[in-house]
Backbone as a chain_set.jsonl record, in Angstrom:
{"seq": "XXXXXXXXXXXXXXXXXXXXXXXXXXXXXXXXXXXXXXXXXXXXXXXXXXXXXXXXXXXXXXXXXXXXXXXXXXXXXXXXXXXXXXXXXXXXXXXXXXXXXXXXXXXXXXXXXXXXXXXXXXXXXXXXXXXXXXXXXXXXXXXXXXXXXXXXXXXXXXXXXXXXXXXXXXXXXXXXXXXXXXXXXXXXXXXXXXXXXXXX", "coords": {"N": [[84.951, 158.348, 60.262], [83.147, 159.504, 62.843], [79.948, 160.461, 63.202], [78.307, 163.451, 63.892], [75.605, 163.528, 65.258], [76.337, 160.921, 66.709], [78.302, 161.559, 67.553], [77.556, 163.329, 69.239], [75.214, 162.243, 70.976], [77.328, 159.835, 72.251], [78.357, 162.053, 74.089], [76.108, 163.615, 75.586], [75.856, 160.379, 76.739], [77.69, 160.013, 78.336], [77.685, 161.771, 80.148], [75.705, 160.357, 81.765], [77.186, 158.978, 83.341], [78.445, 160.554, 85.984], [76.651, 159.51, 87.771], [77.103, 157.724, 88.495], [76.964, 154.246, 90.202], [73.848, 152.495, 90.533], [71.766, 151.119, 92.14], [68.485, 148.732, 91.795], [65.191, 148.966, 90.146], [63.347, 150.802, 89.996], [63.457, 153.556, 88.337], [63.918, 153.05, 85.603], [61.887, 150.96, 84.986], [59.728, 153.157, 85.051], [60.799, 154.822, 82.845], [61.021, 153.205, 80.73], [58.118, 151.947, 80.884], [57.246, 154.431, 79.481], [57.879, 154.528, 76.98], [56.454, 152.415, 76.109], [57.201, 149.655, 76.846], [59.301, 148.374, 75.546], [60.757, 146.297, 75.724], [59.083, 143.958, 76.552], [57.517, 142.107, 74.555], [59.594, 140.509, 73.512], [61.242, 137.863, 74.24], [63.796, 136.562, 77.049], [67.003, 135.365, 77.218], [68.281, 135.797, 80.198], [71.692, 135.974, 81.856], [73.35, 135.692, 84.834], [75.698, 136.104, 87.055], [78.868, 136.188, 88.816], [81.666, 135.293, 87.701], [82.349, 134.75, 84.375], [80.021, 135.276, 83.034], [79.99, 137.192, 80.776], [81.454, 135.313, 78.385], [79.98, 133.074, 78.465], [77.415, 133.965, 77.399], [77.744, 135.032, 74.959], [78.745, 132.835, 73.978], [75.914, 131.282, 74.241], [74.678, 133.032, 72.142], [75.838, 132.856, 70.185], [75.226, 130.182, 69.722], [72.638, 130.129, 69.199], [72.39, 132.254, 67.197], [73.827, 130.554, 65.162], [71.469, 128.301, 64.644], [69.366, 130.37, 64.102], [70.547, 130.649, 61.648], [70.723, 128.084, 60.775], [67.67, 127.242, 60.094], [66.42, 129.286, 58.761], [67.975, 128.202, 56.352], [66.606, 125.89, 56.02], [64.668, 126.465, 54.926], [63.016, 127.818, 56.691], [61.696, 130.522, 58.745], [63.041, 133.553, 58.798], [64.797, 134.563, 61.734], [65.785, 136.853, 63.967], [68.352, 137.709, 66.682], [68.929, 139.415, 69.356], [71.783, 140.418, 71.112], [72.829, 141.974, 74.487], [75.812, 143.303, 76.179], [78.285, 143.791, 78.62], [80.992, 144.871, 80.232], [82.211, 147.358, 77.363], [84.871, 147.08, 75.451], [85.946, 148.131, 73.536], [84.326, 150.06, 71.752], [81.205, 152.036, 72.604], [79.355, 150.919, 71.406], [79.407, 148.066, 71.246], [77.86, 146.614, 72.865], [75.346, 146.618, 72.543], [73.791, 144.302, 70.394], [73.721, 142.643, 66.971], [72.075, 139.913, 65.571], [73.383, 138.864, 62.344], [72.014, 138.271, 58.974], [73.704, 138.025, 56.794], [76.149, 136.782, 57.699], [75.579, 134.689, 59.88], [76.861, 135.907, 62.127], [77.419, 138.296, 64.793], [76.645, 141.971, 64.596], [77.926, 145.09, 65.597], [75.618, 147.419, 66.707], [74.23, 149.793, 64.251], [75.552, 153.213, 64.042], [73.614, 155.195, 63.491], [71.384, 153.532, 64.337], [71.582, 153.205, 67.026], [71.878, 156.088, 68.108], [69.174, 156.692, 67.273], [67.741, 155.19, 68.933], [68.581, 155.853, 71.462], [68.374, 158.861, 71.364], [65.119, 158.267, 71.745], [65.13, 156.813, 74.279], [66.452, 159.216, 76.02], [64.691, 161.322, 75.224], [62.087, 160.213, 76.792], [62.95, 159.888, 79.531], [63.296, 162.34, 80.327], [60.581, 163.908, 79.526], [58.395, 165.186, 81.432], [57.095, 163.921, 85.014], [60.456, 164.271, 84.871], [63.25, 161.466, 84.552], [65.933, 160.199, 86.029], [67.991, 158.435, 84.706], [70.691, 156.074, 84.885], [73.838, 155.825, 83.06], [74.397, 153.373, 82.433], [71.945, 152.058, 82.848], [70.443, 153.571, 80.652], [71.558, 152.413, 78.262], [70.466, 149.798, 78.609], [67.905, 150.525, 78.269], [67.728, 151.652, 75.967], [69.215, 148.981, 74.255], [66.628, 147.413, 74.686], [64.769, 149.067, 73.278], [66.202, 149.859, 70.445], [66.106, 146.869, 69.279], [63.203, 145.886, 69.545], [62.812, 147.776, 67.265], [64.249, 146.624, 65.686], [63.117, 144.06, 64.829], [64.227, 141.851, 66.745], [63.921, 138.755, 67.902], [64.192, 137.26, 69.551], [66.687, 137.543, 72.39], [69.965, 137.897, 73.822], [70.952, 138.591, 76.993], [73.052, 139.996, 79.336], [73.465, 140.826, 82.445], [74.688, 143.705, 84.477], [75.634, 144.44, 87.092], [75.785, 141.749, 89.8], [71.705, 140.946, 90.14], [69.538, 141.053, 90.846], [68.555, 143.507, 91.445], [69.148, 144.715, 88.783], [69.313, 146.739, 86.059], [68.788, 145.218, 84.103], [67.11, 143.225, 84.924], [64.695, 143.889, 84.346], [64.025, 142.97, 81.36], [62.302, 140.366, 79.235], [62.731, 137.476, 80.76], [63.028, 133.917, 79.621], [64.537, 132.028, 79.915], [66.71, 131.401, 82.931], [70.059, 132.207, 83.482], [73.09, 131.478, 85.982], [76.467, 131.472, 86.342], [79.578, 131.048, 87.854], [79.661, 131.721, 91.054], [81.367, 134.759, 92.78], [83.633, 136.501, 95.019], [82.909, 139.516, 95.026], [82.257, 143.47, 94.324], [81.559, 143.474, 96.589], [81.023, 145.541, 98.836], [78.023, 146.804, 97.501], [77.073, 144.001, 96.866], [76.964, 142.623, 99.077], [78.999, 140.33, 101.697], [79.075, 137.473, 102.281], [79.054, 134.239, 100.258], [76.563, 133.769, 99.58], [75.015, 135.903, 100.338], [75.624, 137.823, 97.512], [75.244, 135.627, 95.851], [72.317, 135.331, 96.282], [71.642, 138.191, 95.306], [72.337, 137.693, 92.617]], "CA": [[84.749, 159.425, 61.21], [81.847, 159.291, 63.494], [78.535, 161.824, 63.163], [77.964, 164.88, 64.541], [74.985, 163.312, 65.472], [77.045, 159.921, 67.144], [79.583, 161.833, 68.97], [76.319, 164.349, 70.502], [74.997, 161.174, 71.662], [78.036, 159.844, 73.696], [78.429, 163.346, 75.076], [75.302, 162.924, 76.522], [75.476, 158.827, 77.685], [79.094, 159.897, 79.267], [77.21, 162.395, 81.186], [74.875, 160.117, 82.628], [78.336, 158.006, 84.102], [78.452, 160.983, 86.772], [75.454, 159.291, 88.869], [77.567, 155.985, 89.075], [75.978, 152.704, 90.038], [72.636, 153.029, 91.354], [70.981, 149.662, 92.154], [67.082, 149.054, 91.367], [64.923, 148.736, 89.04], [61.985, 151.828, 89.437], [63.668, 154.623, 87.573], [64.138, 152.535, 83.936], [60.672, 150.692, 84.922], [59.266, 154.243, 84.46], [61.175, 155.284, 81.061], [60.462, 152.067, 79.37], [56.636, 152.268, 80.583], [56.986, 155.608, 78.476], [58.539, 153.736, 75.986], [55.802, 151.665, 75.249], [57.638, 148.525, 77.381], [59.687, 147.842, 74.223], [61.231, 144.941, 76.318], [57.815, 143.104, 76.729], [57.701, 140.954, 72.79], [61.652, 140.443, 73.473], [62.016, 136.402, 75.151], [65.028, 136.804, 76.695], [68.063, 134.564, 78.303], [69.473, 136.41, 81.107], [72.724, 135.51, 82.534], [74.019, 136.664, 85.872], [76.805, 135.408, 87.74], [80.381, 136.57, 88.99], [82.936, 135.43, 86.467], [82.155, 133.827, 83.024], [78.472, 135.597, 81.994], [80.245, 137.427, 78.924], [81.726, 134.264, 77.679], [78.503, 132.496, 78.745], [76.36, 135.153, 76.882], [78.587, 135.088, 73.849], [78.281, 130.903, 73.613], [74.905, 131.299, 73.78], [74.081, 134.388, 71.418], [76.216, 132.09, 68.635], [74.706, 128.899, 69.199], [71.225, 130.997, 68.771], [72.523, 132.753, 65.671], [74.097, 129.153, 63.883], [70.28, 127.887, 64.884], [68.504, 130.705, 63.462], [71.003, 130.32, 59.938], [70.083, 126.556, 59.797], [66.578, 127.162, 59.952], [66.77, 129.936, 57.193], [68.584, 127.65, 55.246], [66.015, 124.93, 55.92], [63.074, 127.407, 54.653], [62.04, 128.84, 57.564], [61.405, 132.196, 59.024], [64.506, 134.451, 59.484], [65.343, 134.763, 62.982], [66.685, 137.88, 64.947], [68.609, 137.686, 67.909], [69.626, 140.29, 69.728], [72.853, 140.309, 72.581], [73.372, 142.582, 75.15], [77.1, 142.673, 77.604], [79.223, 145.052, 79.795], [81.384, 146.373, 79.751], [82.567, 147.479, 75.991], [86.384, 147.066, 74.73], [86.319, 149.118, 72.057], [83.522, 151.159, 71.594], [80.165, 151.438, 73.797], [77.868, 150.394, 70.315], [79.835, 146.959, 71.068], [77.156, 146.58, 73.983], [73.895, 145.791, 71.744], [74.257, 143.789, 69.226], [72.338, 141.674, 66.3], [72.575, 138.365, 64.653], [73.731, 139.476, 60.586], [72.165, 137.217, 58.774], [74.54, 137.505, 55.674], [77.283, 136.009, 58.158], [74.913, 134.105, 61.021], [77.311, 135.669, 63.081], [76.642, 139.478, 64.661], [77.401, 143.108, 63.922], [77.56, 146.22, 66.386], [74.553, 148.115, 66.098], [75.283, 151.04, 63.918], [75.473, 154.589, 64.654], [72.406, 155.375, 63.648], [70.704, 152.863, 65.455], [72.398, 153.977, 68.371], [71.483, 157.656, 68.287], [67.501, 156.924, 66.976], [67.369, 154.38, 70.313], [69.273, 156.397, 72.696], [67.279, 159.799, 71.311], [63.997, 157.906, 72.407], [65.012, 157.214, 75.755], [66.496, 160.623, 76.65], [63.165, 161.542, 75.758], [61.053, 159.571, 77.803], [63.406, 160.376, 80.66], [63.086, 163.991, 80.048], [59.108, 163.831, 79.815], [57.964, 165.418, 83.202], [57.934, 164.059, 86.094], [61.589, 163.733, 84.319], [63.654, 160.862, 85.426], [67.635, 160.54, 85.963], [69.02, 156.917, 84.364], [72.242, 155.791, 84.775], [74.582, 155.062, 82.249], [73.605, 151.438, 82.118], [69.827, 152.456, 82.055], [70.211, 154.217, 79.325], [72.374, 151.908, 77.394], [69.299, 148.907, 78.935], [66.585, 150.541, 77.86], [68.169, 151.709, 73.946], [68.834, 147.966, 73.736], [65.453, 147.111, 73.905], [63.979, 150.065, 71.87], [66.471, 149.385, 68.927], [65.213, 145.459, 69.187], [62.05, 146.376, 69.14], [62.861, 148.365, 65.836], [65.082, 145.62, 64.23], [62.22, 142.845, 64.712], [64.396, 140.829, 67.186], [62.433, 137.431, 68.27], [65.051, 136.523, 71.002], [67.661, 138.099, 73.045], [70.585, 136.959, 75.284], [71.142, 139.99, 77.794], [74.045, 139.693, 80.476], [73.527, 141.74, 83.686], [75.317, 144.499, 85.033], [75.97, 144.184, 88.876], [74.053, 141.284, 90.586], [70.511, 140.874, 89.005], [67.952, 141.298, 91.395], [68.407, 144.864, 91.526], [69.763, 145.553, 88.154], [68.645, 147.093, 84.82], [68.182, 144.003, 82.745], [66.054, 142.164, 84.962], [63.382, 144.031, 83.459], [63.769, 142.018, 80.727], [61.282, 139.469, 79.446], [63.164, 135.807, 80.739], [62.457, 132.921, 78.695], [65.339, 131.181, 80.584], [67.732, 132.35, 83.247], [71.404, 131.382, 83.623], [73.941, 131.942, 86.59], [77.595, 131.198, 86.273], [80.255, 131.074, 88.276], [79.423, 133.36, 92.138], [82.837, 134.723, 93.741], [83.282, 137.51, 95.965], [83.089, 141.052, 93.694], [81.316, 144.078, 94.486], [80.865, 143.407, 98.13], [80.023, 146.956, 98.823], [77.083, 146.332, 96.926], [76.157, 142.835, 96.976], [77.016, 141.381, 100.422], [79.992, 139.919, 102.557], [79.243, 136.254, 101.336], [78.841, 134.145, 98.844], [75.353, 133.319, 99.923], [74.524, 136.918, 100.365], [75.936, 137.453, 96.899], [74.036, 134.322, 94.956], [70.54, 135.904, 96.041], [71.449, 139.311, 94.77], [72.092, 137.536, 91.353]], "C": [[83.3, 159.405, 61.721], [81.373, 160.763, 63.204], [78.85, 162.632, 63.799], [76.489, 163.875, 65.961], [75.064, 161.761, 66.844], [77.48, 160.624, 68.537], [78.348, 163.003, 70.026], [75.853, 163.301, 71.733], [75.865, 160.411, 72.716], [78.526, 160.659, 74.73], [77.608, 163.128, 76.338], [75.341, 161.461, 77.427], [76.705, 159.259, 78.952], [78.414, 160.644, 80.693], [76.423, 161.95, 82.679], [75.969, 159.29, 83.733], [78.797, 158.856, 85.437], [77.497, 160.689, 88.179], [75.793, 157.737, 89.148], [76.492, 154.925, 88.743], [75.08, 153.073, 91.171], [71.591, 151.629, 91.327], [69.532, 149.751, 92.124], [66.441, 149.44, 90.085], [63.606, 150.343, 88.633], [62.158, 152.725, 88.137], [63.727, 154.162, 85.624], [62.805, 151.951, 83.921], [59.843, 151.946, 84.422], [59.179, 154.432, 83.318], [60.392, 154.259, 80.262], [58.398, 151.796, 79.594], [56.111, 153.677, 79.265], [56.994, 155.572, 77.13], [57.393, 152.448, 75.121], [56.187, 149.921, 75.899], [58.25, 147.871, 76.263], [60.507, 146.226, 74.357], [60.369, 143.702, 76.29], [57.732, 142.071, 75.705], [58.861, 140.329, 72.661], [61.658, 139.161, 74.261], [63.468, 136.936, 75.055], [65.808, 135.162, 77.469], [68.555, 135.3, 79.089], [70.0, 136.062, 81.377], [73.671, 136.378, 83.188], [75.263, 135.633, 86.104], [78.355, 136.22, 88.106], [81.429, 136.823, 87.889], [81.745, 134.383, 85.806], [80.804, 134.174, 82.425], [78.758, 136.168, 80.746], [80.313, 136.383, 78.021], [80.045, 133.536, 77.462], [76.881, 133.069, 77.47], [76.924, 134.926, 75.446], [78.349, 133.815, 73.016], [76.763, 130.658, 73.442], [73.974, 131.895, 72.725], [74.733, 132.903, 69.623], [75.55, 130.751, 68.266], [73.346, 129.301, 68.443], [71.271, 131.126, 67.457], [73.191, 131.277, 64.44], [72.552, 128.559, 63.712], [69.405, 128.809, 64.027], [68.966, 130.605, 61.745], [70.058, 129.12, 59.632], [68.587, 126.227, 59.771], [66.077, 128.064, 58.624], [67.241, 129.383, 56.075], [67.334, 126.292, 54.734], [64.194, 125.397, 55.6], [62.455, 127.787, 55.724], [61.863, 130.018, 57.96], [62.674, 132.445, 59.056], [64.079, 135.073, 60.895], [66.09, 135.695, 63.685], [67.089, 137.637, 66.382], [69.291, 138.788, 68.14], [71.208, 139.728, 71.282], [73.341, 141.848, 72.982], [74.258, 142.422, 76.173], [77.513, 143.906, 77.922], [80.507, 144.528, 80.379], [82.132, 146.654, 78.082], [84.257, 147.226, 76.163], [87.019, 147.931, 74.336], [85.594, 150.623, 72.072], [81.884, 150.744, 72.155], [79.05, 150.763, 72.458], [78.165, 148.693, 70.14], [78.144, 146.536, 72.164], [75.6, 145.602, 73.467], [74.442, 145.661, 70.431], [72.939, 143.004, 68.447], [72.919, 140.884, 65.854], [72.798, 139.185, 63.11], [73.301, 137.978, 60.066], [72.985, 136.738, 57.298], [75.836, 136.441, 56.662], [77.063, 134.828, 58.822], [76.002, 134.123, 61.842], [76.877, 137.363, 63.782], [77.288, 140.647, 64.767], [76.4, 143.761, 65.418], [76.209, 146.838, 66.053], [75.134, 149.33, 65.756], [75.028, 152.136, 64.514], [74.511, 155.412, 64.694], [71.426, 155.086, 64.452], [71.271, 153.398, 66.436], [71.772, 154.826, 69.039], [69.92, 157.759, 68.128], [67.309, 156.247, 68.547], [67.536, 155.479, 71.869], [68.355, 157.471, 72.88], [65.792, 159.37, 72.006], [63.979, 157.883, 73.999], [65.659, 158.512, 76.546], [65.288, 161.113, 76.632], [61.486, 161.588, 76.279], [61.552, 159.899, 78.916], [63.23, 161.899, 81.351], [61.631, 164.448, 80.281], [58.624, 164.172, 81.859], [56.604, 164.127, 83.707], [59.53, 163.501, 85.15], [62.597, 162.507, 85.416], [65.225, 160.609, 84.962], [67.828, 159.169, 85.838], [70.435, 157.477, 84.934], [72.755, 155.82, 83.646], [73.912, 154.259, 81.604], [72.309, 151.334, 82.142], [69.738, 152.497, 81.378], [70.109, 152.924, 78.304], [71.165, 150.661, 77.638], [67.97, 149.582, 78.013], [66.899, 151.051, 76.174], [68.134, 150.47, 73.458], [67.477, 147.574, 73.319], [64.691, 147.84, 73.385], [64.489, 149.675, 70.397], [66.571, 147.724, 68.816], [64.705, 145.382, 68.645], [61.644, 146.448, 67.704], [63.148, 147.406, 64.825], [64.094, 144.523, 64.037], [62.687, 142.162, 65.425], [63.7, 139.951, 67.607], [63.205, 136.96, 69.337], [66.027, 137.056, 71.435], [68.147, 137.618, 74.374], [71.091, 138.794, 75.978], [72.09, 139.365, 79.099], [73.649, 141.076, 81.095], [74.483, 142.462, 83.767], [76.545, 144.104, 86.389], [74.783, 143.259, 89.42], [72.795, 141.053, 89.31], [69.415, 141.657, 89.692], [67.721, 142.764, 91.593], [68.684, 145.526, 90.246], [69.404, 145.925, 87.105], [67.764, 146.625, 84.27], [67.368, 143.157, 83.417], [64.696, 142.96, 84.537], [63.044, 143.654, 81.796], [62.935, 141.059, 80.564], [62.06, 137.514, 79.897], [62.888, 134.934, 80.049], [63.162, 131.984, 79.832], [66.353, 132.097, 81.736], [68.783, 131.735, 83.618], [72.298, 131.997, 85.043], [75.184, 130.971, 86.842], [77.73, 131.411, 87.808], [79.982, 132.319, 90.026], [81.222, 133.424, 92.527], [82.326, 136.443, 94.459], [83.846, 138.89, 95.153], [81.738, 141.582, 94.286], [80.954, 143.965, 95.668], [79.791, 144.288, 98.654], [78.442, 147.058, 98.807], [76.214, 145.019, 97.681], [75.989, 141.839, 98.128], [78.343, 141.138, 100.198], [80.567, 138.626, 102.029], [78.755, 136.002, 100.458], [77.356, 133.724, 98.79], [74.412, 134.694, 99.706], [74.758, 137.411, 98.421], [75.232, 136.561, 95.889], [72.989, 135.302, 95.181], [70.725, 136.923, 95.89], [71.535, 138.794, 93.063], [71.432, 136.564, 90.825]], "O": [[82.363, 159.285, 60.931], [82.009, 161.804, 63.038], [79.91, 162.509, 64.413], [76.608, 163.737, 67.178], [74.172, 161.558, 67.667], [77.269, 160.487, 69.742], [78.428, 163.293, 71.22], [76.021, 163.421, 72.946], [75.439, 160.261, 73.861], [78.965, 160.33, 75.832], [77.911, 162.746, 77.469], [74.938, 161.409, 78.589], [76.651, 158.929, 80.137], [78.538, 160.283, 81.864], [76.358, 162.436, 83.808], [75.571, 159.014, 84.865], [79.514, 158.194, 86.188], [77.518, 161.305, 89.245], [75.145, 156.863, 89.725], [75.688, 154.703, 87.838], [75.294, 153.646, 92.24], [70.788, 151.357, 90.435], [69.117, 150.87, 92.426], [66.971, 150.067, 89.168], [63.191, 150.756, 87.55], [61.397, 152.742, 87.17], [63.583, 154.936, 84.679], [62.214, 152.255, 82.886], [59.251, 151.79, 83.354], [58.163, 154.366, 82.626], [59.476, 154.392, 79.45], [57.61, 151.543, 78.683], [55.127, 153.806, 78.536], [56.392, 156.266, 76.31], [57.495, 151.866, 74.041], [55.506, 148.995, 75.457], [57.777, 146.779, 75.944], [60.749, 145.368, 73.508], [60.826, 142.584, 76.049], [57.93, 140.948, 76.168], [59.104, 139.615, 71.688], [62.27, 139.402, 75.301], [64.142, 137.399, 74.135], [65.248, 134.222, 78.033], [69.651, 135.663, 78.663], [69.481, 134.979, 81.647], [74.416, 137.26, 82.763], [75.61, 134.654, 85.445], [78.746, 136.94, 87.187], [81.886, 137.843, 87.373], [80.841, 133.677, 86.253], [80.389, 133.539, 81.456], [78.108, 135.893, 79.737], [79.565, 136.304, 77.047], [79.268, 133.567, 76.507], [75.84, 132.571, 77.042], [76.021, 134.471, 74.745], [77.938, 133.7, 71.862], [76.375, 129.885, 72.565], [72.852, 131.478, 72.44], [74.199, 132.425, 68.622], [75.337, 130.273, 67.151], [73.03, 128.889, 67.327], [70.597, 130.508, 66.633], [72.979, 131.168, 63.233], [72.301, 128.289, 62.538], [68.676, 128.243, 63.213], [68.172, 130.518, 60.809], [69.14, 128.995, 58.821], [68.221, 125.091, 59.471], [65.466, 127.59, 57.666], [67.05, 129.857, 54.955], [67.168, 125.849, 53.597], [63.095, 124.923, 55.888], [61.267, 128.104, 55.654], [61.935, 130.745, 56.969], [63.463, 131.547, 59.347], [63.192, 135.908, 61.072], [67.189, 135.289, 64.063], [66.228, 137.38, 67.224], [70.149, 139.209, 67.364], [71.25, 138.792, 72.081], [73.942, 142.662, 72.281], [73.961, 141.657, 77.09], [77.059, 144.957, 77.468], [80.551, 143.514, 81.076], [82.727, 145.623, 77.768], [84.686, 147.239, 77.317], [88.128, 148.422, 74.548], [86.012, 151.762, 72.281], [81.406, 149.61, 72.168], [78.017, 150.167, 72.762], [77.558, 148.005, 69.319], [77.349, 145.97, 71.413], [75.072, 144.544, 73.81], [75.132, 146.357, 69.686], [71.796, 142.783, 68.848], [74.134, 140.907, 65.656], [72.179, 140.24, 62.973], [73.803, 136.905, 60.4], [72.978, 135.617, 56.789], [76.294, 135.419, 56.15], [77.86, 133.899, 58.692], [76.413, 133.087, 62.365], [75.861, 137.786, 63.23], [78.491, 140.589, 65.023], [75.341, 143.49, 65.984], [75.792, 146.627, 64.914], [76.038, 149.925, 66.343], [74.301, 152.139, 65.507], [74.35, 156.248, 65.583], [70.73, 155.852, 65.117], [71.258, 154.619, 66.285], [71.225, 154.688, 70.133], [69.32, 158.68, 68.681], [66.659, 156.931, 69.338], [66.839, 155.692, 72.861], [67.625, 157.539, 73.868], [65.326, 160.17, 72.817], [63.268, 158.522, 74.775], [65.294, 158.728, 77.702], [64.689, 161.38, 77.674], [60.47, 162.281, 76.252], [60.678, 160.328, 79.669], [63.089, 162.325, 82.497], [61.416, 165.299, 81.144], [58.609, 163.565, 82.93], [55.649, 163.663, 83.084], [59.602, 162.316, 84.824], [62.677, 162.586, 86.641], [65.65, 160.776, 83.819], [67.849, 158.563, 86.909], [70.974, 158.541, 85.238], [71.824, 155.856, 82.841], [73.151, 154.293, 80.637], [71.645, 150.544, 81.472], [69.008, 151.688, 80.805], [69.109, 152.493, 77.73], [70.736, 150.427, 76.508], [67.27, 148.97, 77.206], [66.132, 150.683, 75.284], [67.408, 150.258, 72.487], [67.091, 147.409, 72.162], [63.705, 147.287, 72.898], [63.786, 149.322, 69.45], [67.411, 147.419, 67.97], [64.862, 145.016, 67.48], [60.805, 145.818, 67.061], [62.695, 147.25, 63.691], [64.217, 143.959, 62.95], [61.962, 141.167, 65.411], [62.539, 140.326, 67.773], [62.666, 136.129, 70.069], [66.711, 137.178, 70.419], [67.59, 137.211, 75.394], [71.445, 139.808, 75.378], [71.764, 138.347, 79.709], [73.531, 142.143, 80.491], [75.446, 142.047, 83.122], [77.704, 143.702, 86.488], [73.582, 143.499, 89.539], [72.903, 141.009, 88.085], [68.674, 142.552, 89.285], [66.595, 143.138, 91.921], [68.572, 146.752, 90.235], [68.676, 144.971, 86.83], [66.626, 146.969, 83.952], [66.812, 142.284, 82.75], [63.651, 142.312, 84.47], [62.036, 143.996, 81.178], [62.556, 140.587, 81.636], [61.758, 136.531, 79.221], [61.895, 135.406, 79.495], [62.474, 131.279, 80.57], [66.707, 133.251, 81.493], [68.61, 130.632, 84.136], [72.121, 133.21, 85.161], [75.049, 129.89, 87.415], [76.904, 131.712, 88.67], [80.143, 133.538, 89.972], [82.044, 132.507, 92.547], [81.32, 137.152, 94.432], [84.999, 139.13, 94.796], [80.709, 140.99, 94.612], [79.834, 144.419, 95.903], [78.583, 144.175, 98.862], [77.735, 147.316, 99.781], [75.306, 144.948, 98.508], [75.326, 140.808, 98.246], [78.958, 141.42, 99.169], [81.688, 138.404, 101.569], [78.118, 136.761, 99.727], [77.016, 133.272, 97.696], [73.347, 134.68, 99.089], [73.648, 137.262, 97.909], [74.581, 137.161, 95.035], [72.755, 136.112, 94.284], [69.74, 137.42, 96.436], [70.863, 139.429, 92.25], [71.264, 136.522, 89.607]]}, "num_chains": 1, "name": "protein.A"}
C-alpha cells in the first residue's frame, strides 16, 4: 500500500498534467537554477527521435549497467547510472530509474525517493517569483535531484516531444543519439520530416 506521503505527491504531479504540453526550456531552467543545477555533474546520453528512443534508451542504460558490474567485479569503482523514459506503463516512479548493483540490472526509484525529489522541486517552483512546470518538468527536474542524491556518474535520459525545445535537453550531453524521425506530433513539431529532424 502506498504512503500517505506517495499518494500526496501524485495528487500534486497529476495536477500539474492540467497545463498540458508546453514546449521550451526557460521555466525548468529557472527551478533547477534554484535547485542548485542538480543536472550539471550528471554526463548524460540523450536520445531523441520518433519511434525506437525507449528501446534505444533501454539498450543503452543495460549495456552501461553490465559495464559498470564488470568493472566492479574487476576492482574498480562502483558505477551509478541513472535512466530516464516516457511515458510510464505501470506506475509514473517507472520513469527514473537506477542501475542496482546487487542485480547490474535497475530498480524503480522508490517512494521515498520520489516524494524527497519531487518535494524539492515543488519547492523551488513555489519560491517567488513562483514558477508553473509541467508534468514532465517536474518529473525532469526530480530525476536529476534524486541522481544527484543517489551519486549517479552517468545517465541515459530519453526526451519527451522533439528535443530542442524539451525538458531534458537541459541535461548535461556526453553523447547524443537520434533514432528513427516519422511524422508524430505535427501540431507541434512541423509538417515534414525535415521540419521535424531539427526540432529533435
Amino acid at each position: 500500500m502506498a504512503s500517505a506521503g506517495y499518494t500526496a505527491a501524485l495528487r500534486d504531479l497529476c495536477q500539474l498534467a492540467l497545463y498540458g504540453i508546453q514546449p521550451g526550456t526557460e521555466r525548468l531552467a529557472a527551478v533547477l537554477s534554484r535547485l542548485g543545477e542538480p543536472q550539471a555533474g550528471i554526463p548524460a546520453i540523450h536520445i531523441a527521435g520518433t519511434n525506437g528512443k525507449g528501446s534505444t534508451a533501454a539498450y543503452c542504460a543495460s549495456l552501461l549497467g553490465q559495464l559498470a558490474g564488470a568493472l566492479r567485479q574487476a576492482g574498480g569503482r562502483r558505477l551509478r547510472i541513472g535512466l530516464y523514459t516516457s511515458p510510464h506503463l505501470q506506475r509514473v516512479r517507472e520513469r527514473i530509474q537506477l542501475s542496482d548493483a546487487a542485480t547490474a540490472g535497475f530498480r524503480d526509484c522508490t517512494e521515498d525517493e520520489f516524494v524527497g525529489a519531487l518535494s524539492a522541486v515543488r519547492a523551488a517552483a513555489q519560491a517567488a517569483p513562483a514558477v508553473t512546470l509541467t508534468f514532465f518538468e517536474a518529473l525532469t527536474a526530480a530525476a536529476f535531484v534524486l541522481w544527484r542524491e543517489a551519486g549517479v556518474d552517468l545517465a541515459v535520459v530519453e526526451t519527451g516531444l522533439g528535443g530542442r525545445l524539451d525538458a531534458t535537453r537541459l541535461c548535461q550531453p556526453l553523447a547524443t543519439a537520434v533514432t528513427s524521425i516519422g511524422r508524430d506530433h505535427c501540431e507541434l513539431l512541423g509538417d515534414t520530416l525535415g521540419q521535424i529532424a531539427f526540432e529533435d
